[in-house]
LUMKEGU-260076 format. One line per 3 residues: their letters; for each residue x, y, z of C-alpha. Coordinates in pm, 1 decimal, m for minus. Last residue first. Layout:
A) X:Y:Z | ...
***
This chain:
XXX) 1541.8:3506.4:609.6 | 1482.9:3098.5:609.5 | 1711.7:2870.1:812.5
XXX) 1567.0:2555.4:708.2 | 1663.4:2255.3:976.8 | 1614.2:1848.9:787.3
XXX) 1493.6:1598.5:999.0 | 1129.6:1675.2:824.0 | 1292.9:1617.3:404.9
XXX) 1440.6:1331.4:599.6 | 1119.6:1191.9:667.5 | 932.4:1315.8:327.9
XXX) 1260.8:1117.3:136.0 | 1217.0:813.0:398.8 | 852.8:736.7:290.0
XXX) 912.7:831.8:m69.9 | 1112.8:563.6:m44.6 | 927.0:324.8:109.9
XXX) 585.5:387.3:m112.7 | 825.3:371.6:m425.4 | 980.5:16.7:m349.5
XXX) 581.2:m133.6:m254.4 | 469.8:22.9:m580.6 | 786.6:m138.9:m795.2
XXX) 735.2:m464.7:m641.8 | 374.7:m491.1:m720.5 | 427.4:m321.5:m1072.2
XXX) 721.3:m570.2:m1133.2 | 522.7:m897.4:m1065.4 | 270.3:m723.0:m1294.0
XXX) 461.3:m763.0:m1585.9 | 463.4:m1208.6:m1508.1 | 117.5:m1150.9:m1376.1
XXX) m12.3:m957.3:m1720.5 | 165.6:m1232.5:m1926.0 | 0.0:m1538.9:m1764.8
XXX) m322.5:m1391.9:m1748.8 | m298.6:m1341.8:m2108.8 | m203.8:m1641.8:m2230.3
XXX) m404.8:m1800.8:m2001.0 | m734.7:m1640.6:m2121.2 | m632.8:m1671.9:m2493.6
XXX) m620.2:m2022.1:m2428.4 | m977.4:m2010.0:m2293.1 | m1156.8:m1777.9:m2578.2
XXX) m1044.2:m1972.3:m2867.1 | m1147.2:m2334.5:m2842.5 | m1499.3:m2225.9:m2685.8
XXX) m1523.2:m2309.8:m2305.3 | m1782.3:m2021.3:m2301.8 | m1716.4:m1634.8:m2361.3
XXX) m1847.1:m1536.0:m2032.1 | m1657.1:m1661.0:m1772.7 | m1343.9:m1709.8:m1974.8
XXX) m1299.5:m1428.1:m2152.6 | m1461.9:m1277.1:m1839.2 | m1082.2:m1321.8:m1614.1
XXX) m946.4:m1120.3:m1854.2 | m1146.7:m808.7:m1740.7 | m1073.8:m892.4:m1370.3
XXX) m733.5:m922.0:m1408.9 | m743.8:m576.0:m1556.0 | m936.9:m453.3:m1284.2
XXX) m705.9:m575.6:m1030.6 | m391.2:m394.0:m1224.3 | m564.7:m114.7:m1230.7
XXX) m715.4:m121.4:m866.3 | m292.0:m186.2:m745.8 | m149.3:160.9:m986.4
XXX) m502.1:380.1:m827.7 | m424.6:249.0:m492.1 | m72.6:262.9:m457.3
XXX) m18.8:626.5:m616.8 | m377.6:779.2:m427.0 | m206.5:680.9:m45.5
XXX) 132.1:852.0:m102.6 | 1.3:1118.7:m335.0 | m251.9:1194.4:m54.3
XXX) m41.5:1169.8:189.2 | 226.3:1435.3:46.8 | m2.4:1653.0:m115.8
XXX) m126.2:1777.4:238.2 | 220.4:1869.6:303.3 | 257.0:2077.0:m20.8
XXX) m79.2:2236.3:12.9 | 10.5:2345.2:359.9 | 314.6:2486.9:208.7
XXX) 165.1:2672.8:m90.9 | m136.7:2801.1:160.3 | 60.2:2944.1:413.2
XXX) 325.7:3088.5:171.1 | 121.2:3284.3:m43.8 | m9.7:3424.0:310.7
XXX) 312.1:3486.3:411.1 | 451.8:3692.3:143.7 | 687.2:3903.6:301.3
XXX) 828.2:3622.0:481.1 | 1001.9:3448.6:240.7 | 895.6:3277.1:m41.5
XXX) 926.4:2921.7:m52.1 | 902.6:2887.2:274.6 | 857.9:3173.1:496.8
XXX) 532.2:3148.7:683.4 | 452.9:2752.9:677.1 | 833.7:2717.3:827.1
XXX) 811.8:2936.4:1065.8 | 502.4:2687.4:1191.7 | 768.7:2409.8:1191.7
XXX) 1041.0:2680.2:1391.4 | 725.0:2735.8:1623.0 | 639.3:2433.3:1730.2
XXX) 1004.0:2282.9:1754.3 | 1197.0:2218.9:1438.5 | 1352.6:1823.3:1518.1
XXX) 1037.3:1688.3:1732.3 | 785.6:1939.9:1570.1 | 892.5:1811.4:1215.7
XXX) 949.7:1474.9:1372.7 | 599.9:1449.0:1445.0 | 441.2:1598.4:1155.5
XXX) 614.2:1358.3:951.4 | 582.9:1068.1:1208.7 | 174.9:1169.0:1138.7
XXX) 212.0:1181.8:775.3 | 345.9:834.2:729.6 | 39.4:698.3:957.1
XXX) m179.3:881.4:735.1 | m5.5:699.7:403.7 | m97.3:375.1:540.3
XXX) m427.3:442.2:609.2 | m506.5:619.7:331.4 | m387.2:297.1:105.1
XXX) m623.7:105.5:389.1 | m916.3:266.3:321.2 | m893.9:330.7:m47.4
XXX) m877.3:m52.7:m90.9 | m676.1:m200.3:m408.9 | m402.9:m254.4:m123.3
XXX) m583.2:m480.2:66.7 | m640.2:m704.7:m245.0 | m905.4:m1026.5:m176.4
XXX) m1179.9:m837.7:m146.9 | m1438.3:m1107.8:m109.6 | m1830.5:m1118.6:m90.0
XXX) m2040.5:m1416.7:m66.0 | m1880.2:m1551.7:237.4 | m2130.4:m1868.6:354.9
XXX) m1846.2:m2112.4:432.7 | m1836.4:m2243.2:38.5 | m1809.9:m1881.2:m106.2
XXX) m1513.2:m1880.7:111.7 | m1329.7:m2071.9:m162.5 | m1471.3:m1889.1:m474.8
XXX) m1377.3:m1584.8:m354.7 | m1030.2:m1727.3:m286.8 | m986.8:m1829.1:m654.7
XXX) m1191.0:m1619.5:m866.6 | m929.4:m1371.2:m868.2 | m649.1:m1558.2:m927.2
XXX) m327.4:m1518.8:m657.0 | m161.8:m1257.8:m831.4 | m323.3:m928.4:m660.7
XXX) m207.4:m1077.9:m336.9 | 73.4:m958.9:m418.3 | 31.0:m619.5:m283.1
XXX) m50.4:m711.1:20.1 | 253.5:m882.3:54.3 | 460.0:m587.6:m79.4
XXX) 274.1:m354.7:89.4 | 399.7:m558.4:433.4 | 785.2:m609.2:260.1
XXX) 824.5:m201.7:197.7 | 626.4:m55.1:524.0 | 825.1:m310.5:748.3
XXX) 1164.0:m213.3:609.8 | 1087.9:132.7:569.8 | 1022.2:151.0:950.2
XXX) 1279.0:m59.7:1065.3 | 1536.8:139.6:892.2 | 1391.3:433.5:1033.1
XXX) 1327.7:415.1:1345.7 | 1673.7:435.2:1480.1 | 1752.7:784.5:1306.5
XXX) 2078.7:886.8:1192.5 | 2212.7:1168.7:1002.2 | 2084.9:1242.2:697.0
XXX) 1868.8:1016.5:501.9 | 1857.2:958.3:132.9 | 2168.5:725.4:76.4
XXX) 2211.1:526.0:405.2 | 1809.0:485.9:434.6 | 1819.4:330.5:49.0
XXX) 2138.1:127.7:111.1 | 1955.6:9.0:432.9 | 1675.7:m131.9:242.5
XXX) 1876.9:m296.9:m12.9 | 2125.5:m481.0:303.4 | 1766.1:m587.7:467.5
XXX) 1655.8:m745.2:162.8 | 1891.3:m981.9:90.6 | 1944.8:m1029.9:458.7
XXX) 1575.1:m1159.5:431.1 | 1639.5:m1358.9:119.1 | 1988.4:m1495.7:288.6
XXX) 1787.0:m1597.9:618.5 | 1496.8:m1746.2:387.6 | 1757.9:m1969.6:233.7
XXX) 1918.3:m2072.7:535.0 | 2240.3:m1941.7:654.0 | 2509.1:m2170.3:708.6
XXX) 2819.7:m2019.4:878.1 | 2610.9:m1729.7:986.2 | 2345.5:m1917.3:1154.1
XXX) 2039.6:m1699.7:1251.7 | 1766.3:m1968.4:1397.1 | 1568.9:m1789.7:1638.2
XXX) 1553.3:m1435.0:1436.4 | 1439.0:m1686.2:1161.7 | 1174.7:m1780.6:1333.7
XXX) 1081.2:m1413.0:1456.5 | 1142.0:m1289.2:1124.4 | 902.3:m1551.1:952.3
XXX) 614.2:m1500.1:1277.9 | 637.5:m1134.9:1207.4 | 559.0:m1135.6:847.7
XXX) 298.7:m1382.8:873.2 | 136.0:m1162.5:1148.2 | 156.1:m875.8:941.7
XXX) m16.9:m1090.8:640.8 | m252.1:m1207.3:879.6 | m342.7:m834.1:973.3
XXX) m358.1:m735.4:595.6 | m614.4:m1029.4:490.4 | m772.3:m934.7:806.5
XXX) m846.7:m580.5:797.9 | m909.0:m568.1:444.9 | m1174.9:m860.7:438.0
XXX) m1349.8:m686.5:742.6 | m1414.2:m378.5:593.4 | m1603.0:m160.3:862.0
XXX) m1857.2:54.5:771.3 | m1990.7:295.2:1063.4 | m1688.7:564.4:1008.8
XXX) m1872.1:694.9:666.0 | m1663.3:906.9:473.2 | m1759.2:799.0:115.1
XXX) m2099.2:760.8:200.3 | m2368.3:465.2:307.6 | m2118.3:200.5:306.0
XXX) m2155.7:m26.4:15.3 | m2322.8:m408.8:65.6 | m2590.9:m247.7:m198.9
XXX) m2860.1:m358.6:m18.9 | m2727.2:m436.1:339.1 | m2583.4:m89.4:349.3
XXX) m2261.9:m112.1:490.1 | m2217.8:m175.7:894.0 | m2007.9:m449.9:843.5
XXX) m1808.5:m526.6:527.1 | m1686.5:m838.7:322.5 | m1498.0:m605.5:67.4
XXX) m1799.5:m579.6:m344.7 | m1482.0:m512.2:m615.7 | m1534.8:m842.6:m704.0
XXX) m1916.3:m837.7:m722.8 | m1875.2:m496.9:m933.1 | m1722.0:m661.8:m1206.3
XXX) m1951.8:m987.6:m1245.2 | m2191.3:m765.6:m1202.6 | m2094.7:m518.3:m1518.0
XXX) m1969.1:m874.0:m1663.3 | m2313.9:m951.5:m1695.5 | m2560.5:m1218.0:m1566.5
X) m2397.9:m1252.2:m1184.7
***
């Protein structure tokens, strides 16, 4: 890596398998040969971490002495719920769980972005890994993925709660009534469509910025020298941009779960259109 341009596009370079084994990119954007084995893993372990804390503390609830993790947890439980309790009517089981799990996963993956960015690249480097997303989140693929697997309870519990044909009614009369069906086939489908897309495009584009920046102050010190000037300026920086980007992580992970349960309840919810 001479320049920053390859310093740059090293980093942003996932551990992938069937990519071309020039450019270590997949061959096109939609291309269902690649697969990004630093994504999948960083976010399954991060599941799996997830799961193993809740089971252990599941084991070891005490509500005469809770533990500190058992009060974080509950912490965060009681926030969730508020949300659920003040967006969605009626009652769903799936919910709460859902938004819990969808807000503390991204959150993880999200903060990943933290941990420097030379760090675990730098690590693996040493078992023969020469390239390293570290971010799951700062990866198209798994932003869409996320935001897919929203749309597909969406269309679910449209059907579920609607039935076929009062969900297709709903593509021919809303917003404008019936008269104007067409109008309305393509405004509604375009307003469903948006709703993954916005989902998936929001966390990615906020979580690559905030990578790239880290990035970009990362080369004051990998390319300026161990001059008197450049490496203090490094920390300073660093240091600032992860104590503001603490609240962009959270902040993403908080909007992805809402707008998760605002599109579900906006699909629990029976239009009578005339």
């Amino acid at each position: 890596m001479d320049t920053p341009v390859e310093y740059i596009q090293h980093h942003l370079t996932n551990l992938c398998v069937g990519c071309d084994p020039i450019t270590h990119k997949p061959s096109s954007l939609i291309d269902s040969s690649a697969f990004f084995i630093d994504s999948f893993l960083i976010s399954a372990m991060l599941a799996g971490l997830l799961m193993w804390i809740a089971w252990r503390v599941g084991r070891k609830l005490n509500a005469d002495e809770p533990s500190g993790i058992q009060n974080l947890l509950e912490t965060i439980i009681e926030f969730v719920n508020q949300q659920v309790k003040d967006i969605f009517p009626g009652f769903n089981p799936i919910i709460g769980p859902l938004a819990l799990t969808i807000f503390v996963w991204v959150f993880l993956m999200n903060t990943m972005d933290l941990i420097p960015v030379d760090l675990l690249p730098w690590l693996f480097g040493f078992a023969g890994v020469h390239y390293l997303k570290v971010v799951p989140t700062t990866q198209l693929d798994v932003t869409f993925g996320l935001a897919a697997s929203v749309f597909a309870l969406i269309v679910y519990y449209n059907i579920k709660v609607k039935g076929v044909l009062g969900y297709a009614k709903q593509f021919m009369t809303h917003p404008f009534g019936i008269w104007l069906f067409p109008v309305n086939i393509v405004m509604t489908t375009i307003e469903e469509v948006a709703k993954p897309v916005s989902l998936g495009l929001r966390l990615f584009g906020n979580m690559f910025a905030g990578e790239l920046l880290f990035m970009l102050i990362a080369l004051l010190g990998a390319f300026s020298g161990w001059s008197l000037f450049a490496q203090p300026t490094q920390v300073v920086l660093g240091s600032l941009w992860a104590i503001f980007h603490i609240l962009v992580v959270t902040l993403q992970a908080f909007i992805f779960m809402l707008l998760t349960i605002v599109y579900l309840a906006l699909a629990h919810e029976e239009h009578d259109e005339h």
